[in-house]
C-alpha positions in Angstrom: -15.4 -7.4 -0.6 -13.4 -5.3 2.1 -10.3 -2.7 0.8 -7.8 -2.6 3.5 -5.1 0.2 2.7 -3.8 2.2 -0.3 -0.1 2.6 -0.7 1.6 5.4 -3.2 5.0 5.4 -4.7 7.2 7.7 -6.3 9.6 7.1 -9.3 12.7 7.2 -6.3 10.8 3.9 -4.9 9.8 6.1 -1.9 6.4 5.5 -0.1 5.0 9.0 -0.4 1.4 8.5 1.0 -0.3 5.9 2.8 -4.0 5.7 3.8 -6.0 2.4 5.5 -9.6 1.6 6.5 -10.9 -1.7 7.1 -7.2 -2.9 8.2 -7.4 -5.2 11.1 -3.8 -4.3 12.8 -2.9 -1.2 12.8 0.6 0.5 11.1 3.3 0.4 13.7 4.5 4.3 13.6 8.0 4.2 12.4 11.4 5.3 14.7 12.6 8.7 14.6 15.2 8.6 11.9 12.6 7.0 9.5 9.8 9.2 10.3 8.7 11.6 6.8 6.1 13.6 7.5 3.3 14.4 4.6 3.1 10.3 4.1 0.4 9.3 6.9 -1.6 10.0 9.4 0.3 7.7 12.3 1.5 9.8 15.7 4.7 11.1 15.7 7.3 9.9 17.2 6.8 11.7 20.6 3.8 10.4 20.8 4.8 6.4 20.0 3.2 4.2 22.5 4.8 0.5 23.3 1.3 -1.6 22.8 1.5 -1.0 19.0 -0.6 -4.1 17.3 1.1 -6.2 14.7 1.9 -5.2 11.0 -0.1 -7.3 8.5 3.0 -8.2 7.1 4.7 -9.8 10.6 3.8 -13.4 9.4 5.7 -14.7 6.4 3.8 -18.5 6.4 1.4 -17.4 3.5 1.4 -18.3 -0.1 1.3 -16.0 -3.1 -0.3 -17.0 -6.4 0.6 -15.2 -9.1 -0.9 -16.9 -12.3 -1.6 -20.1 -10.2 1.7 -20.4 -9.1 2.3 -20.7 -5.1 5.6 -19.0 -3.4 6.4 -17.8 -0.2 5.9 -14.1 -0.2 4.0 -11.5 2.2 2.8 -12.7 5.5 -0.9 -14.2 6.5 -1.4 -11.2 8.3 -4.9 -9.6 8.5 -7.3 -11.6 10.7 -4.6 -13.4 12.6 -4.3 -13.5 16.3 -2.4 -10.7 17.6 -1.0 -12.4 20.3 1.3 -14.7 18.7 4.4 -13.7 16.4 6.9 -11.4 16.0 6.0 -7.8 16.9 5.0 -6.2 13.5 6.9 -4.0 11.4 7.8 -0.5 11.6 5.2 1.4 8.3 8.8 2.4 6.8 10.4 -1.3 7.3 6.8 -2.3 5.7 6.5 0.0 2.9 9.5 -1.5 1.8 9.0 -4.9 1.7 5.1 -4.1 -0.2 7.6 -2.1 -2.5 10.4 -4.8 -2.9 7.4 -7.5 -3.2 6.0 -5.8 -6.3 9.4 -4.8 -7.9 10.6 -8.5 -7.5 7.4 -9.7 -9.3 7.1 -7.6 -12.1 10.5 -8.4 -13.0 9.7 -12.4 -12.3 6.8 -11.8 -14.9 9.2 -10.1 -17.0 11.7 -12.5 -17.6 9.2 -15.8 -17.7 6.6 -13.9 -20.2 8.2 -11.2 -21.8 8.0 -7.3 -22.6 4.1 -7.2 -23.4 3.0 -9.0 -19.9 2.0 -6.6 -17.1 2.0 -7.6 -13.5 -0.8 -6.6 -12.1 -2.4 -8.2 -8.9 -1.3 -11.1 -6.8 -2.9 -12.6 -3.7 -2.8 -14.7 -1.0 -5.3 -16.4 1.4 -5.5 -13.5 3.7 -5.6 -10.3 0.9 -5.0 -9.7 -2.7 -2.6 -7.0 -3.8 -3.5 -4.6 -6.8 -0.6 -2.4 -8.8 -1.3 1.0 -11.2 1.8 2.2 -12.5 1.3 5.9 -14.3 3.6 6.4 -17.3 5.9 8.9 -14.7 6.2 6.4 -12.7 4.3 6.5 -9.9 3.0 3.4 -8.1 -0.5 3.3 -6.5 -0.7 -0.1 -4.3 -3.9 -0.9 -3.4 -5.0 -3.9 -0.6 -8.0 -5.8 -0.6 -9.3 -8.9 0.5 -8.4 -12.0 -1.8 -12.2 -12.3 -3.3 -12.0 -9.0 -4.6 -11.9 -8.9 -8.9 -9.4 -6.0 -10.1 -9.5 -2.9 -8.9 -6.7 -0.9 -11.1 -9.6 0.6 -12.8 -10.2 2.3 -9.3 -6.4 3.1 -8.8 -6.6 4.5 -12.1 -9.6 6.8 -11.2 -7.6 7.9 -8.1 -4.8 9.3 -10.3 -6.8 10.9 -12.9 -8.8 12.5 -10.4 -7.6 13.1 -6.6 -3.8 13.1 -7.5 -4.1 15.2 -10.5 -6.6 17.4 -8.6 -5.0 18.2 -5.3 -1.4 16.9 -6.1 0.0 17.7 -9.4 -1.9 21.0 -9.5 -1.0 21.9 -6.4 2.3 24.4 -6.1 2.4 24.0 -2.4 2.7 20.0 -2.9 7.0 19.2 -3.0 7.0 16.5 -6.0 10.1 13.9 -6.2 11.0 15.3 -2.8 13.2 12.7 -0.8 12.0 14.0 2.6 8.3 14.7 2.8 5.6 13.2 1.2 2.5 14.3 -0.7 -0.4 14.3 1.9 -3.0 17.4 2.0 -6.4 17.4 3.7 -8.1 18.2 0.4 -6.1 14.6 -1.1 -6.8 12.7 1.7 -10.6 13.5 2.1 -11.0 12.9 -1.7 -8.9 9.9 -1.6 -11.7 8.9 1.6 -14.9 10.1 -0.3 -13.9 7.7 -3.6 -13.3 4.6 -1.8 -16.2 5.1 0.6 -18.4 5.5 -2.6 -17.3 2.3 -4.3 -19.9 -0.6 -3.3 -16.6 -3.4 -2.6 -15.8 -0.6 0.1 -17.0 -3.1 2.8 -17.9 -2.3 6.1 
């Protein structure tokens, strides 16, 4: 098992941190306008080149399965050739569409199995998809590939931990702010040291 990239989102649907590993095409770096800094690691806009690889998310051909049931949903992505296709998506353009993905979902699973079901997970052929939603209404996204079992317990242990740790505690951290996000060294590198310890890691 192989975890690709970890997404986080705050209660204003607003992708605050973003961190990847084992992730066979790189983010594209957003435009200016879009840029936030404290979100990721990608250059800055200065420093954009123009042979960015594709986003995971460029191809749309792939099915989801969510509770056995096939629809067209986030693209085939990782392991495809990267010489065929659309350019990939700007991160901001991507974060959205991971964001608008999960929202549309959990409301499909809403409405078809009532208040007491939880979405969870969903995944296609090329990666599965794993949600943790904290009671303030944060959203930690994590990617994986498709043979993976859950892994909200390890979402869960990345809140209670890491993001309590060096996030909430931390007065120099701007919470709910609309134009930075939340990343610190001391986050990241925990965030790095906990997946790096888990044995699905991959390599």
């Amino acid at each position: 098992m192989t975890i690709f990239s970890l997404y986080i989102f705050d209660r204003h649907c607003e992708c605050i941190y973003y961190q990847d590993w084992h992730r066979t095409r790189a983010a594209r770096p957003p435009p200016p306008p879009s840029y936030k800094p404290g979100v990721h690691r990608l250059p800055p806009p200065t420093q954009l080149a123009d042979n960015v690889r594709e986003s995971i998310f460029a191809d749309n051909r792939s099915s989801v399965q969510t509770g056995g049931t096939g629809m067209n949903g986030l693209g085939s992505g990782i392991g495809a050739s990267t010489t065929r296709g659309p350019k990939g998506l700007p991160f901001d353009e991507e974060a959205k569409l991971v964001y608008g993905v999960i929202l549309s979902l959990r409301n499909m699973v809403k409405k078809l199995s009532g208040r007491d079901e939880a979405f969870t997970s969903y995944s296609t052929a090329q990666y599965k998809l794993h949600l943790y939603e904290t009671i303030t209404g944060y959203k930690f996204v994590l990617l994986s590939d498709p043979s993976s079992d859950s892994l909200r317990f390890v979402l869960r242990q990345l809140y209670v931990g890491p993001f309590v740790e060096y996030v909430v505690r931390n007065p120099l951290v701007v919470m709910d702010s609309r134009e930075e996000g939340i990343d610190n060294d001391q986050f990241r590198a925990a965030v790095d040291r906990h997946m790096r310890g888990l044995s699905m890691f991959g390599t």
